[in-house]
BADRENKOL-635060 format. One record per residue (C-alpha): residue in one letter; y, z, x. Coordinates in steps of 0.1 Angstrom, whole numbers, plus 2048, in hexadecimal, padded with zeros to 3 digits. Example, Ala and Ser with C-alpha at 12.3 -4.5 7.8 and 13.67 -1.06 7.14 Angstrom:
BEGIN
a7D384E87B/s7F5847889/
This chain:
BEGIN
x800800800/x81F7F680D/x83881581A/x8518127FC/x83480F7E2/x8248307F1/x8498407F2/x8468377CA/x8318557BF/x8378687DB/x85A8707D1/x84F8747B0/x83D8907B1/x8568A67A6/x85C896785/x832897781/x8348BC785/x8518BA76C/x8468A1750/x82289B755/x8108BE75E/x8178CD73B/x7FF8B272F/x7E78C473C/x7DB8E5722/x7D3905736/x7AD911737/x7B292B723/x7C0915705/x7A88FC707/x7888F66ED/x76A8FB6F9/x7478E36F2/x7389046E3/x74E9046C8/x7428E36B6/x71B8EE6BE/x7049046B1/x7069276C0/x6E492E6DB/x6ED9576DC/x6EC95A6BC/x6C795B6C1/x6AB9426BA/x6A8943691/x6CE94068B/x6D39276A8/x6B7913697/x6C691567B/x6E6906686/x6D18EB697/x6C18DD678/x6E48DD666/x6EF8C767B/x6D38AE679/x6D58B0653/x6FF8A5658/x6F588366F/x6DA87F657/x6F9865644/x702859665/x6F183866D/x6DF82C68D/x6FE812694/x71483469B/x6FF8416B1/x6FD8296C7/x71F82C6CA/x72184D6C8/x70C8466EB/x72182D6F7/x74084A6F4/x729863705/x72384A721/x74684372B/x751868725/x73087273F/x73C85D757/x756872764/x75287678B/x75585078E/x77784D77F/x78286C792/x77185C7B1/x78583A7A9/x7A484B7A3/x7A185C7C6/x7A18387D7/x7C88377C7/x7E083C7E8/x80084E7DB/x7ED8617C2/x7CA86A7CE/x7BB88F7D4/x7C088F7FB/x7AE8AC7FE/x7998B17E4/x7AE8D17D7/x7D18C67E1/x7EE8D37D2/x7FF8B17CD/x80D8AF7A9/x7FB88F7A6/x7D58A07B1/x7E08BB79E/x7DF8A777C/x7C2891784/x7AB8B078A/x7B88BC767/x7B58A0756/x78F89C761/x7888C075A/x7978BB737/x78289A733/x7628AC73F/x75B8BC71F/x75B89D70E/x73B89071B/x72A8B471C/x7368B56F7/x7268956EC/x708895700/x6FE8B46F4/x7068AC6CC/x6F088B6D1/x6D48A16E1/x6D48BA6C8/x6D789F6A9/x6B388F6B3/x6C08716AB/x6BD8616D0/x6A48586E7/x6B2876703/x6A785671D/x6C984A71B/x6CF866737/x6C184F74C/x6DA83373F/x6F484D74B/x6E584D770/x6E4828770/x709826764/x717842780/x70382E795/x714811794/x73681C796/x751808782/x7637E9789/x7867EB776/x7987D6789/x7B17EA795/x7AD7E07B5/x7B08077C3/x7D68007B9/x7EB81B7AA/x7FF808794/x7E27F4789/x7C9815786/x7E482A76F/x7E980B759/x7C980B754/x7C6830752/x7E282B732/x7CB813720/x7AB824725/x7BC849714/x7C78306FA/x7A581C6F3/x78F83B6F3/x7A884F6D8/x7A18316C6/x77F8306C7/x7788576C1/x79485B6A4/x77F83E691/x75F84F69B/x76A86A689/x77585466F/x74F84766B/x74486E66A/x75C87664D/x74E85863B/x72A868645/x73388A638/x73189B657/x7508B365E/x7458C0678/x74489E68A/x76789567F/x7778B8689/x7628AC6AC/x76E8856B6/x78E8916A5/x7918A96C2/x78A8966DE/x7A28796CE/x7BB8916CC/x7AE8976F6/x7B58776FC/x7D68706EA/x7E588E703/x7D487D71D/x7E185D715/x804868710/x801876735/x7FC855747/x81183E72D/x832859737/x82784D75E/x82D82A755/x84882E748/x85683D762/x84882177E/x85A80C767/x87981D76A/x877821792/x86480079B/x8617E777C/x8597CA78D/x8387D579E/x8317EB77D/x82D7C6763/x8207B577F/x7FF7CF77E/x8037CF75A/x7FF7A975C/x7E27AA778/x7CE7BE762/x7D57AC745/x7C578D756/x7A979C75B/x7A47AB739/x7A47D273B/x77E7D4739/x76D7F972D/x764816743/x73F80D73D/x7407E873F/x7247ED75D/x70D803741/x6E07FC749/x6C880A73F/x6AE7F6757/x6A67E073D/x6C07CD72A/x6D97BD73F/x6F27B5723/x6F17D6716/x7167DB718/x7197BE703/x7027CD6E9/x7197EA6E8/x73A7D76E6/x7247C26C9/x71E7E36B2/x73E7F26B7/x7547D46B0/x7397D368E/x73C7F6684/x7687F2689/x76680C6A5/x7767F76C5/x7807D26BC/x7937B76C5/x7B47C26B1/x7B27E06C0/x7B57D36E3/x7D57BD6DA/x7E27D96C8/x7E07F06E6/x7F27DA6FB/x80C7D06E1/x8127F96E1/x8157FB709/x8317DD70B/x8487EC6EC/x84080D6FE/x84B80771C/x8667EC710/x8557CE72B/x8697B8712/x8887C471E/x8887C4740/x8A47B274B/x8A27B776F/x8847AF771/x87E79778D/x85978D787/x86077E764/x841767762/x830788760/x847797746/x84177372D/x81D778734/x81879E72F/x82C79970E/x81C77D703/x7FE78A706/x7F579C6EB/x7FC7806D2/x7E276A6E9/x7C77856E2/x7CB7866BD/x7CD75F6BF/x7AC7626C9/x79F77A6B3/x7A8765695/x7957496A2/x77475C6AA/x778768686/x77E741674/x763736687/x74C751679/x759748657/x75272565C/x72B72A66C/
């Protein structure tokens, strides 16, 4: 990274100590997994008890929303390889593993916050007996493999696309929970509800750091947002296997566009909210204006498309 790039978020650190910490709940004021599961001190009748109530509430809930249900799980589990890419980020990174930089300081509370989400979900899908407990495997494959964002170990690029993941997956859980209520299970709903409402914090984080790289450097700022909309901001879990099926990911992406959880709409939609958030529209100074066209352009390019997959399903 070039010396005036790096000098970007190191003199910022004061305002991320100022604006972005607080994002960040204390310990102590956080909910706990425990409190959407059944309780195993209660002893073994009661916690039984609890257990089979919970099977009888997914007993609405059908196959389709388990799988993504799984598909949540999956990208919530797999935890130490963002926090392992974000650590590749010069100007923001963990230096030391427990540094005191502003910028390490959120990241490690973000992903402690995050962690429960996986535990959460892992342990309600367990519990339910709804799902072959292999896909633990399909969790070790997808660590495994690491993730291939695009980001390019680039700051700019990697909080950009920080932004839109918080956005995407408080999407995805809020109509998860959405599905539930549909389902009848409250439980459920008070559950994604939860970590959407995780997520939305979370998201609000890293869309108040763009704004703020678009305030200090806009030009580099809509040229990442550009670069990684040219390579289409793929999903956490794009690189999901379970041994077997190689298109897997695309079997995933195939229910949930089905079921209305993640679909094309959304996608435009999120972007569409990123350039009115972060006005890209009115950048006057800003000196890479192909970018700006395309950035702001693209969103309408997206739900060109979308319209045309739909007419040609009408049509077959």
């Amino acid at each position: 990274m070039a010396p005036e790039k790096l000098e970007v978020f190191i003199s910022s650190e004061f305002w991320v100590s100022e604006s972005v910490l607080h994002f960040s709940k204390p310990v102590e004021k956080c909910w706990q997994p425990s409190e959407f599961l059944p309780e195993a001190s209660q002893g073994p009748d009661g916690f039984m008890k609890e257990v089979r109530a919970l099977r009888e509430r997914t007993i609405g809930l059908p196959d389709e929303y388990f799988v993504i249900f799984v598909g949540n799980m999956l990208t919530e589990d797999s935890l130490p390889t963002y926090q392992t890419v974000i650590n590749t980020w010069v100007g923001v990174r963990d230096a030391t593993e427990s540094s005191s930089c502003p910028w390490a300081i959120w990241t490690r509370a973000w992903a402690a916050e995050e962690n429960r989400h996986g535990h959460l979900l892992r342990t309600y899908i367990y519990l339910s007996g709804r799902v072959n407990m292999m896909i633990e495997k399909t969790m070790q494959y997808l660590i495994g493999a690491g993730m291939d964002n695009g980001t390019e170990s680039k700051p700019y690029m990697g909080l950009m696309y920080s932004s839109f993941q918080e956005r995407a997956t408080f999407l995805s859980h809020g109509n998860m929970a959405r599905l539930a209520k549909e389902a009848g299970d409250p439980v459920l709903v008070r559950l994604c509800g939860t970590i959407a409402a995780n997520e939305k914090r979370h998201e609000n984080a890293y869309t108040k750091i763009i704004e703020k790289l678009v305030e200090v450097d806009p030009n580099a700022t809509v040229l990442a947002v550009e670069n990684m909309m040219k390579k289409r901001t793929v999903m956490p879990h794009h690189l999901i296997s379970d041994g077997q099926d190689s298109n897997l990911y695309e079997h995933f992406s195939a229910v949930s566009h089905r079921m209305g959880v993640y679909i094309t709409r959304d996608y435009a939609e999120i972007i569409d909210f990123f350039i009115t958030r972060w006005k890209l529209e009115k950048l006057d100074e800003a000196e890479e204006r192909s970018a700006q066209d395309f950035v702001c352009k693209f969103p309408f390019e997206v739900w060109k498309l979308e319209i045309e997959s739909r007419n040609q399903i009408c049509i077959k």
